[in-house]
N, C-alpha and C positions, 0 to 999 in steps of 0.2 A: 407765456401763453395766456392772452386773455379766456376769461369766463365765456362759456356761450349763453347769452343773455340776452332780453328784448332792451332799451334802453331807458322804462321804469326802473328795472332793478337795479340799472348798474348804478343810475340813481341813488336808491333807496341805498348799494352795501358801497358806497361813495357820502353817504350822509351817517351812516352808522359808522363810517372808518372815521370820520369827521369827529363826533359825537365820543368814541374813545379817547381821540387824543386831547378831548377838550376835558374829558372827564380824569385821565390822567395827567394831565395837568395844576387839575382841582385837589387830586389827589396829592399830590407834590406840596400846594399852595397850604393846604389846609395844616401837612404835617411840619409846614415853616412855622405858621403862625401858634401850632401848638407848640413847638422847643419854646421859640419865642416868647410864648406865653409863663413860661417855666424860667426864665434866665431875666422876664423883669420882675417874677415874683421874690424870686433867690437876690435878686438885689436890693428889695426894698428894707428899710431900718426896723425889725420887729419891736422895740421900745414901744410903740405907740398902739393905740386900741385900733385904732384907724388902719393901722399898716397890718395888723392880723386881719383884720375882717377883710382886707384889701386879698392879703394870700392866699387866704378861704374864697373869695369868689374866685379869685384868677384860679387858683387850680380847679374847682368847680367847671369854669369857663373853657379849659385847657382838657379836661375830660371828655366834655359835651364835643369839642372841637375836633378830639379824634376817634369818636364814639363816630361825627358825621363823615370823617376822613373815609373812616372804616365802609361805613354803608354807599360813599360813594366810590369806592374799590370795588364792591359788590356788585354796585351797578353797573361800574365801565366792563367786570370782567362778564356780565350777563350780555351784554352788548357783543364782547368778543364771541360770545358761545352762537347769540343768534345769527348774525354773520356767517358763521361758520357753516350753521344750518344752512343759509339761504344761498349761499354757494354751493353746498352740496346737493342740494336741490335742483339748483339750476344745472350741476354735472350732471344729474338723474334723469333731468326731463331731456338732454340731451342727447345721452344715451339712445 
């Protein structure tokens, strides 16, 4: 059963269902690039000054990566919540 809605909003929760899966997506992308970040650090040769400062940025880099992972999980799941709202809304003014 569709929404009863004007055709702005089906819009609008058609661009926010949009807007999750792009965000869960990023969410996915980001948590590759951190393991990844993590498996070329564990590979490189410690001997050298060069190769520690190397695994102190990448992990540094690898923290920041899913510190942003994190806040955009926050965002696609605030995205789900308003959605959620604007559909219920729209069952409301139906009513």
């Amino acid at each position: 059963m569709s929404i009863p809605c004007d055709p702005a909003l089906t819009r609008t929760l058609e661009t926010l269902a949009s807007l999750e899966r792009q965000l869960g997506a990023a969410v996915i992308r980001l948590d590759d690039v951190s393991a990844r970040a993590v498996r070329v650090a564990g590979e490189t040769d410690w001997r050298t000054d060069a190769a520690t400062a190397f695994h102190t940025e990448a992990e540094a880099w690898r923290r920041g990566v899913a510190t942003l992972s994190g806040a955009v999980a926050d965002a696609r799941d605030e995205l789900r919540r308003l959605r959620a709202r604007i559909e219920a809304h729209a069952w409301e003014d139906a009513v």
